[in-house]
C-alpha positions as protocol buffer text, in pm:
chain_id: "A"
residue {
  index: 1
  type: UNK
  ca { x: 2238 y: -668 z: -2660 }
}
residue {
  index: 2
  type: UNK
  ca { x: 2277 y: -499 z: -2311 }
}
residue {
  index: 3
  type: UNK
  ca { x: 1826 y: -518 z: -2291 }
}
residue {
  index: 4
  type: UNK
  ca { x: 1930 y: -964 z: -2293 }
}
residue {
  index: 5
  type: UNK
  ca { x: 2204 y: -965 z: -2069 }
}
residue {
  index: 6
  type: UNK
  ca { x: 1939 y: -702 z: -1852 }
}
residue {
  index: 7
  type: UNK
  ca { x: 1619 y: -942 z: -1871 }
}
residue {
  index: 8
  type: UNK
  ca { x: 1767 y: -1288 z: -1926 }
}
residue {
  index: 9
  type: UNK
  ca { x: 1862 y: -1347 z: -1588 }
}
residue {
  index: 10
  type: UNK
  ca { x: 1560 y: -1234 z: -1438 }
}
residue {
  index: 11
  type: UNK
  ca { x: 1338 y: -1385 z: -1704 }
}
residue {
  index: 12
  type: UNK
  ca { x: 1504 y: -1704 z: -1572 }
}
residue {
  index: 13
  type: UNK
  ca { x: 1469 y: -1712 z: -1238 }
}
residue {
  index: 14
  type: UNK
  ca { x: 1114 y: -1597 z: -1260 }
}
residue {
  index: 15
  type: UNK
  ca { x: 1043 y: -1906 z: -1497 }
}
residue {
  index: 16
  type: UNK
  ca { x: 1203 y: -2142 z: -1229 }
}
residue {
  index: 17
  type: UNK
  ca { x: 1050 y: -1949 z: -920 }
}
residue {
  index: 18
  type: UNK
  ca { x: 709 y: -2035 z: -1125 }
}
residue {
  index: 19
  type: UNK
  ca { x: 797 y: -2389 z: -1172 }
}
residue {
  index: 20
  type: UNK
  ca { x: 864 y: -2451 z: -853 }
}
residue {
  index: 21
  type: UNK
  ca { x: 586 y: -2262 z: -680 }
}
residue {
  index: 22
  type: UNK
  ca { x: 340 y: -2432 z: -898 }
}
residue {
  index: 23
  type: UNK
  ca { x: 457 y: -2782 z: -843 }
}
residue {
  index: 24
  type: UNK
  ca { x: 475 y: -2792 z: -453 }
}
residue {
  index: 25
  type: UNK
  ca { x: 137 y: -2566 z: -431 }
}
residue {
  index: 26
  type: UNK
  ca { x: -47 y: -2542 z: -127 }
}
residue {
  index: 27
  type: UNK
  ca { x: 73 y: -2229 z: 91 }
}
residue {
  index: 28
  type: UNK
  ca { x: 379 y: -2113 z: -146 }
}
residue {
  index: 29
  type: UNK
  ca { x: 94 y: -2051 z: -429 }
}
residue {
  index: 30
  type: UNK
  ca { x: 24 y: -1720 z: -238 }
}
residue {
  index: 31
  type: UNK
  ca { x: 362 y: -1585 z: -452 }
}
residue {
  index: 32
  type: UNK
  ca { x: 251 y: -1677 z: -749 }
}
residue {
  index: 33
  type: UNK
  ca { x: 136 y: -1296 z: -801 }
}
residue {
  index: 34
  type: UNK
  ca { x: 455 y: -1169 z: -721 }
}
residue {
  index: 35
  type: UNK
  ca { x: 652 y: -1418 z: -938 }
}
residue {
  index: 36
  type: UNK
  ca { x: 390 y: -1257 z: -1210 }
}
residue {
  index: 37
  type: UNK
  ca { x: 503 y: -920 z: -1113 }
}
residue {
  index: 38
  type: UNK
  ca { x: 876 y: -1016 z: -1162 }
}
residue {
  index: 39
  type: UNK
  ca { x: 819 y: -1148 z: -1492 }
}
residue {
  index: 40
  type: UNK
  ca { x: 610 y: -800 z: -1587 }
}
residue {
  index: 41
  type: UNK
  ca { x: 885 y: -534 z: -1431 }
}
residue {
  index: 42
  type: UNK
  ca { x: 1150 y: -813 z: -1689 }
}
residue {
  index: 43
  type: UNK
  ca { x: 924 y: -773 z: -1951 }
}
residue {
  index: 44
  type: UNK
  ca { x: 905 y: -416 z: -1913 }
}
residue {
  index: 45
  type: UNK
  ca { x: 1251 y: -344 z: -1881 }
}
residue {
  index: 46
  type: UNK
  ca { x: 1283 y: -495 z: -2191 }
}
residue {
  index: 47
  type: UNK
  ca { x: 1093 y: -310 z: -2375 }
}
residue {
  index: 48
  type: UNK
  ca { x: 1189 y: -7 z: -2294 }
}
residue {
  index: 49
  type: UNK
  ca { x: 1569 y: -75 z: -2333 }
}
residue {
  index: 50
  type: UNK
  ca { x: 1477 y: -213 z: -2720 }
}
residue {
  index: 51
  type: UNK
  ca { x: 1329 y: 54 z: -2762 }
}
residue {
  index: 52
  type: UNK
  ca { x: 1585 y: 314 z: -2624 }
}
residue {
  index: 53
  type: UNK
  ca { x: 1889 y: 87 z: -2861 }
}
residue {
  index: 54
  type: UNK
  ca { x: 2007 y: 273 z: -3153 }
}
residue {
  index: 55
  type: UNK
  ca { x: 2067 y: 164 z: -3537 }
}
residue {
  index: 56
  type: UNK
  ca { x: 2413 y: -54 z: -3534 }
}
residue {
  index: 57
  type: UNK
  ca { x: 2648 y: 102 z: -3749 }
}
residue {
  index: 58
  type: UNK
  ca { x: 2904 y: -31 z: -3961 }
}
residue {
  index: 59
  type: UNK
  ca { x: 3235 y: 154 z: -3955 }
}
residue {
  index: 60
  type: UNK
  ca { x: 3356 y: 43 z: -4332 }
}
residue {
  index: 61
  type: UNK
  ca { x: 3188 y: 160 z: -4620 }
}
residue {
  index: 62
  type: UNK
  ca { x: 3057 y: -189 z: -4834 }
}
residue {
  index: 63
  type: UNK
  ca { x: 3025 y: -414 z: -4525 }
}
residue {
  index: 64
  type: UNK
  ca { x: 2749 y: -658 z: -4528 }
}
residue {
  index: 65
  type: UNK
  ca { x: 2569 y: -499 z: -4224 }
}
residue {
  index: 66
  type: UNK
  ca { x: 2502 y: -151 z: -4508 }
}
residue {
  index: 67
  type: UNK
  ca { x: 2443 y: -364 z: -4781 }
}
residue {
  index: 68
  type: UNK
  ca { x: 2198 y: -549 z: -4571 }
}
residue {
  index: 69
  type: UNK
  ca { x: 2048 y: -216 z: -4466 }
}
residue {
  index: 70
  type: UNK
  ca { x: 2056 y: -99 z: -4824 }
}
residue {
  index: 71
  type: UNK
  ca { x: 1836 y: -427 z: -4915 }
}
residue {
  index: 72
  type: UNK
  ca { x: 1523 y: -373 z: -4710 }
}
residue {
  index: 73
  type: UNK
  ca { x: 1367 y: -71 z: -4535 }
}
residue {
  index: 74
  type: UNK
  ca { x: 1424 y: -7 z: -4169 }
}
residue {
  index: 75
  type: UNK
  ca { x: 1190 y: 163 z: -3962 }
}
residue {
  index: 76
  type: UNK
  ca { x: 1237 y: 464 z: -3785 }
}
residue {
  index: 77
  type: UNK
  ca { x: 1201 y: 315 z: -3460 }
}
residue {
  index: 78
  type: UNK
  ca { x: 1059 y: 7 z: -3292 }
}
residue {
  index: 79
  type: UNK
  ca { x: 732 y: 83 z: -3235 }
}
residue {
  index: 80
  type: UNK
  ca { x: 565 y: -72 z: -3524 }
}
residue {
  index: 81
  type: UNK
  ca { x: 737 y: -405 z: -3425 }
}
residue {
  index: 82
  type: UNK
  ca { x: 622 y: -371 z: -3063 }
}
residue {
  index: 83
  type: UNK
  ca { x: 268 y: -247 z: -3164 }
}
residue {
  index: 84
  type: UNK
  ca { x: 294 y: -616 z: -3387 }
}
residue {
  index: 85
  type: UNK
  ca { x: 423 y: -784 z: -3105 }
}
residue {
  index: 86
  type: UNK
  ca { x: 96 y: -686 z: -2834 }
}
residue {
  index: 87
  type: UNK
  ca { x: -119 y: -756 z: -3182 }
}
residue {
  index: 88
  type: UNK
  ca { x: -16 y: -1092 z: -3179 }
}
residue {
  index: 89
  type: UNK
  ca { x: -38 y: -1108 z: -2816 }
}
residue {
  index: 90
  type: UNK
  ca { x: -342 y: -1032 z: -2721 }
}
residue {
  index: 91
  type: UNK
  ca { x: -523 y: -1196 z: -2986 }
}
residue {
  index: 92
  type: UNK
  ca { x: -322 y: -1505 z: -2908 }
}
residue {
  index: 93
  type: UNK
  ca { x: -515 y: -1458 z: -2552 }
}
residue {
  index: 94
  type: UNK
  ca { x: -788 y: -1395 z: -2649 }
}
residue {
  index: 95
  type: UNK
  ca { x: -839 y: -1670 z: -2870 }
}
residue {
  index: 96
  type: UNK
  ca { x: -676 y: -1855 z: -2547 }
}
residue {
  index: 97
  type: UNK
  ca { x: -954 y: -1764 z: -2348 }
}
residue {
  index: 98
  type: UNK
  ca { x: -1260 y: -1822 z: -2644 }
}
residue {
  index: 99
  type: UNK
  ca { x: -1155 y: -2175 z: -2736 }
}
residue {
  index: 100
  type: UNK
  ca { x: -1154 y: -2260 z: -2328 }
}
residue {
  index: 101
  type: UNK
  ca { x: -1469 y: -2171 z: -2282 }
}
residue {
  index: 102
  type: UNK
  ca { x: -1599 y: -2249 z: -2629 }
}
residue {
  index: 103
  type: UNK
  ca { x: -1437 y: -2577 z: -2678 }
}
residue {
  index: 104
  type: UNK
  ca { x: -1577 y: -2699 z: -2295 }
}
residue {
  index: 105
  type: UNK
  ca { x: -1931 y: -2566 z: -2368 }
}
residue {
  index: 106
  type: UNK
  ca { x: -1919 y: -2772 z: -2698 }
}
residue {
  index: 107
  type: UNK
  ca { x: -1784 y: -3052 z: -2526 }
}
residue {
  index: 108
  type: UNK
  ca { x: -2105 y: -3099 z: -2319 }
}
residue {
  index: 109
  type: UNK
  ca { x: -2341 y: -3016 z: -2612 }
}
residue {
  index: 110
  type: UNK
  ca { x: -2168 y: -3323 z: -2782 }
}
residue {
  index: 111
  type: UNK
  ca { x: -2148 y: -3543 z: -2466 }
}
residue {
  index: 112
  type: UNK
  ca { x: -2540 y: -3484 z: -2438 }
}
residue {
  index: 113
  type: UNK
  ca { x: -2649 y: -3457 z: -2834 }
}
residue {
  index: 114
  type: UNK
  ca { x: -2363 y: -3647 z: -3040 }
}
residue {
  index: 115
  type: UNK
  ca { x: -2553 y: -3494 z: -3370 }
}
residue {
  index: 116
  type: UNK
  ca { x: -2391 y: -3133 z: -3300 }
}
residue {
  index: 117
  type: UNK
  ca { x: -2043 y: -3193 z: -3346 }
}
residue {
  index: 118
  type: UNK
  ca { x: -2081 y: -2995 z: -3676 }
}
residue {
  index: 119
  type: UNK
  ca { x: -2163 y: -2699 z: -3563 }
}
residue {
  index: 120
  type: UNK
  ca { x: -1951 y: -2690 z: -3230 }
}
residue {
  index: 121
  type: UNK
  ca { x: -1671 y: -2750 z: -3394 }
}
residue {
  index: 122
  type: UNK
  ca { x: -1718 y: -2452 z: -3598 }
}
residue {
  index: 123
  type: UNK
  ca { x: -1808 y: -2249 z: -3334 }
}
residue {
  index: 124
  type: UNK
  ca { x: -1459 y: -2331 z: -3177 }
}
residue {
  index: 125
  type: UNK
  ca { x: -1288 y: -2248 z: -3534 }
}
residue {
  index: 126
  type: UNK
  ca { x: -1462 y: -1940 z: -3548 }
}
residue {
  index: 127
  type: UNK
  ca { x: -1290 y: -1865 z: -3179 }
}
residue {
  index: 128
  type: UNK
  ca { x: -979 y: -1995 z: -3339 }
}
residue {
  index: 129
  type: UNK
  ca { x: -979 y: -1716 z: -3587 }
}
residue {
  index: 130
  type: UNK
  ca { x: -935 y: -1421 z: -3372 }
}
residue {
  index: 131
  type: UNK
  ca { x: -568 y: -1526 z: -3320 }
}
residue {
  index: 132
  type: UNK
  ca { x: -539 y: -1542 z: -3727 }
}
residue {
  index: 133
  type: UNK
  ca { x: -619 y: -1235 z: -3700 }
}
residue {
  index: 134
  type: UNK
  ca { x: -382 y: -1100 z: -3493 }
}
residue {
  index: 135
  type: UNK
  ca { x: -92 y: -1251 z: -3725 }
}
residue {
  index: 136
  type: UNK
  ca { x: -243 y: -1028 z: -4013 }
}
residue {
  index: 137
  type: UNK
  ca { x: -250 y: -727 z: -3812 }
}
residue {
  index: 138
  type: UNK
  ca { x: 124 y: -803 z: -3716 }
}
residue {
  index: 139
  type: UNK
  ca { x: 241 y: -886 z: -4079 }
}
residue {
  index: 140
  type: UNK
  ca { x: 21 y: -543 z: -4135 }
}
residue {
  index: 141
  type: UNK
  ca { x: 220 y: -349 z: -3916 }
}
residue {
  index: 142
  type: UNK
  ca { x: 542 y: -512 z: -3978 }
}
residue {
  index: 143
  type: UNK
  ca { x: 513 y: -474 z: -4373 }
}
residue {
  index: 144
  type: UNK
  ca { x: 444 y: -90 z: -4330 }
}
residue {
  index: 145
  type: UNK
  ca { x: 742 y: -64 z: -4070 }
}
């Protein structure tokens, strides 16, 4: 709880700094890399306080927080869910990155020969599939936790 009430605030202000930084541009776009570097030290600090946070325990013996302990496995600590977490991540980026360029190169194959939508649009499937995955790796990793 204390790693939301921590990064909440600051995850906010970086998301408005950003909004406003990108909409009136020109000179103030030169912070953009700092806002960036706000929202990375938030991040951060969030991570390290989930992963610092202890089990909850109950106090009575037969609440519903044990029997809902008792029902499915916990893992020893968080790192399986983080290590799922930058799975999904990163592949979500990198398929980010793959369909852009993908997706505009078979854009101007089709613009220029209409007959190859076929295989572009498979191409930019394929590219699709590296964030797919990612998920598996994460369900992987969570499933083992």
């Amino acid at each position: 709880m204390t790693s939301w009430v921590v990064t909440l605030p600051a995850i906010a202000v970086v998301s408005t700094s950003t909004y406003l930084v990108l909409r009136h541009g020109g000179r103030r776009l030169r912070w953009l890399p700092l806002v960036n570097g706000a929202l990375l030290v938030a991040a951060l600090a969030m991570v390290v306080l989930a992963s610092r946070a202890g089990p909850a325990h109950a106090t009575e013996p037969g609440t519903v927080a044990q029997l809902a302990a008792a029902a499915q496995p916990a893992a020893a600590n968080g790192s399986a869910l983080i290590g799922a977490a930058i799975a999904v991540a990163g592949s979500s980026i990198g398929a980010a990155i793959a369909v852009a360029y993908t997706g505009s190169a078979a854009l101007a194959a089709i613009s220029e020969r209409p007959e190859l939508f076929g295989r572009a649009m498979v191409i930019v499937g394929l590219a699709e599939g590296i964030a797919i995955y990612g998920l598996i790796v994460s369900v992987i990793l969570i499933g083992h936790a």
